[in-house]
C-alpha positions as CSV (number, residue, x, y, z in Angstrom):
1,X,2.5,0.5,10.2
2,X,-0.9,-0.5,8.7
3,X,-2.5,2.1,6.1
4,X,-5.7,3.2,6.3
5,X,-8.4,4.2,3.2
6,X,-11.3,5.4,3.2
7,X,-13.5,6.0,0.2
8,X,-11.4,9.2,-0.3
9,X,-7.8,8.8,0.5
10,X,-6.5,12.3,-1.2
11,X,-5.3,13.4,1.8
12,X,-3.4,10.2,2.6
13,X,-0.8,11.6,-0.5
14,X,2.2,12.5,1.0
15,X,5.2,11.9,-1.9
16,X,4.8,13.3,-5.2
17,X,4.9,10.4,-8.0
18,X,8.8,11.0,-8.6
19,X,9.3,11.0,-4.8
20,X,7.9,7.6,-4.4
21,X,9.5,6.3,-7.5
22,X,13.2,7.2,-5.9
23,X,12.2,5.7,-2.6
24,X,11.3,2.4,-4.2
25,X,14.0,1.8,-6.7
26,X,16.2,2.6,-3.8
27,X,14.9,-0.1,-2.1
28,X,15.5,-3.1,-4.6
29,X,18.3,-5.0,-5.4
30,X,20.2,-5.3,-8.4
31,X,18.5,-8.6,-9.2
32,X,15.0,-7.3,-8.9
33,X,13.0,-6.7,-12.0
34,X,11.2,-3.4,-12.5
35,X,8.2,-3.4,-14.7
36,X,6.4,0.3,-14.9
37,X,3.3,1.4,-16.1
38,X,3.2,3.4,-19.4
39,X,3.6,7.0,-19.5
40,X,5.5,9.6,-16.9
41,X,6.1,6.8,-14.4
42,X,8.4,4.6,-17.2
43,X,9.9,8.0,-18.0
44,X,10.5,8.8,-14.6
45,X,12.1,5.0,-13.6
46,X,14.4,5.9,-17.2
47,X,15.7,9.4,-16.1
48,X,16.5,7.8,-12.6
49,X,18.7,5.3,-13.8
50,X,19.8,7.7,-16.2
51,X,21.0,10.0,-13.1
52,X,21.8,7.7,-10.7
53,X,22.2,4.3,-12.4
54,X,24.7,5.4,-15.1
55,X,22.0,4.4,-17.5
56,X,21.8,0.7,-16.2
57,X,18.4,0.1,-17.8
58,X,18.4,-3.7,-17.8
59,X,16.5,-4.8,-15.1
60,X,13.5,-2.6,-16.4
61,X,10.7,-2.7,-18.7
62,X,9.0,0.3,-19.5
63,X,5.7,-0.2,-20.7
64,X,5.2,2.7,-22.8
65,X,2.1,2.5,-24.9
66,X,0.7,-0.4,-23.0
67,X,-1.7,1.3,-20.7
68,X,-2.9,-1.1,-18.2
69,X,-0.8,-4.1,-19.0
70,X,2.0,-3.8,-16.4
71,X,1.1,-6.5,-13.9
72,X,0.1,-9.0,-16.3
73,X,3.8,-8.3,-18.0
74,X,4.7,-8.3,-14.8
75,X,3.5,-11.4,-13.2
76,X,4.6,-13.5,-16.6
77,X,8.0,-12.4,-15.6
78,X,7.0,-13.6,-11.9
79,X,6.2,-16.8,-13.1
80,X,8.9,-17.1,-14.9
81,X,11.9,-15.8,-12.8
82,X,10.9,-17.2,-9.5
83,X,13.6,-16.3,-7.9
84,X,13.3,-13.1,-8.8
85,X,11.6,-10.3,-7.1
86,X,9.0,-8.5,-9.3
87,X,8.2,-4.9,-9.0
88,X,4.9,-3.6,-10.8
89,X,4.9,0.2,-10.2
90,X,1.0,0.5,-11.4
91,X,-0.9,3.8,-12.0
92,X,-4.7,4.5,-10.7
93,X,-6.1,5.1,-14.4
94,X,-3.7,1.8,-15.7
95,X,-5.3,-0.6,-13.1
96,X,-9.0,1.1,-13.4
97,X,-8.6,0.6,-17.3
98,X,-8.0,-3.3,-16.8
99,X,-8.6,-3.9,-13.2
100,X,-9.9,-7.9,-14.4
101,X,-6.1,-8.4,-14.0
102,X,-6.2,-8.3,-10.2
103,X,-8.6,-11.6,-10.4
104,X,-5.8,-13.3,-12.4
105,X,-2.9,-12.1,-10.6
106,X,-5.1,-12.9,-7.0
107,X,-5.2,-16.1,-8.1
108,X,-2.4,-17.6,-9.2
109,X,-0.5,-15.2,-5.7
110,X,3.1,-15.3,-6.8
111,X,5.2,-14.9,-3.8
112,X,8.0,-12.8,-5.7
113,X,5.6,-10.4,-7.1
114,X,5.5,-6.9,-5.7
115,X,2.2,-4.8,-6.8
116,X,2.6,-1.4,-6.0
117,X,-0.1,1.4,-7.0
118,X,0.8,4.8,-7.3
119,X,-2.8,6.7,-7.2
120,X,-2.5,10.5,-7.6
121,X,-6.4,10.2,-9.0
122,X,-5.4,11.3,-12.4
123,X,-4.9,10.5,-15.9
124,X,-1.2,12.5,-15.5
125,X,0.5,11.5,-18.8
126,X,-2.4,12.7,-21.2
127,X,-3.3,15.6,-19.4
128,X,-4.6,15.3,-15.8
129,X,-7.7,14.0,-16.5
130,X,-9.7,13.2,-13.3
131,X,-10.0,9.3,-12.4
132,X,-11.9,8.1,-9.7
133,X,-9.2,6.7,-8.0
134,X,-9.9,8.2,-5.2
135,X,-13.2,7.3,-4.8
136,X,-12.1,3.3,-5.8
137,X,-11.1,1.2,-2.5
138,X,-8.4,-0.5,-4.3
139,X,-7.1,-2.1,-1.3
140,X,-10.5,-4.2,-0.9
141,X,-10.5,-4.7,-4.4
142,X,-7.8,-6.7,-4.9
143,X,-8.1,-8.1,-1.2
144,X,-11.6,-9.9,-2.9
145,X,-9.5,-10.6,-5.8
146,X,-7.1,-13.1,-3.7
147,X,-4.2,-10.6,-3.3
């Protein structure tokens, strides 16, 4: 199925952020890494594997206080761990803060990185804060940026 955006995508939201967050960790393997943007997300991923991990936090690093720095974490762990798949589980307002990040990533295209952008056009961990990330076509952004 191919997604669609337009320059306003709210309506495309159909998971809440924690409903998205269970589907994807579902869907990795124990070997995968899991690197999470800071705030509700990380604490989300840790209160997951609290419930349904039995606290099995290993494979995860929870960038809290490091806003915007999850896919450059990320894809040094990429680059590192070829072998390994690497999950970035970005925000909206992490990627607008430091989108020059998609250039680097987009060109270096690691084939075991996973970028995936949660975008619920908010600042949700310091108060829901409007971003414009629903007004930003972030698809075409990091298309032009080599992704």
């Amino acid at each position: 199925m191919e997604a669609k955006f337009s320059p306003v995508v709210k309506d495309v939201i159909t998971y809440s952020r924690e409903e998205a967050l269970r589907i994807i960790l579902a869907e990795t393997d124990a070997e995968d890494v899991i690197v999470a943007t800071t705030g509700k997300t990380s604490r989300e991923i840790f209160e997951y594997r609290e419930e349904r991990d039995d606290g099995d936090h290993s494979r995860d690093f929870l960038t809290v206080g490091s806003m915007g720095h999850a896919s450059q974490i990320a894809l040094g762990i990429a680059l590192a761990s070829p072998k390994r798949k690497v999950y970035c589980i970005d925000g909206d307002g992490a990627l607008l803060m430091h989108m020059g990040s998609l250039a680097v990533t987009g060109s270096l295209t690691p084939s075991n990185f996973i970028h995936i952008l949660i975008n619920n056009g908010a600042h949700e961990s310091v108060g829901g804060q409007p971003t414009v990330g629903f007004r930003t076509d972030f698809p075409a952004v990091a298309r032009a940026c080599g992704y």
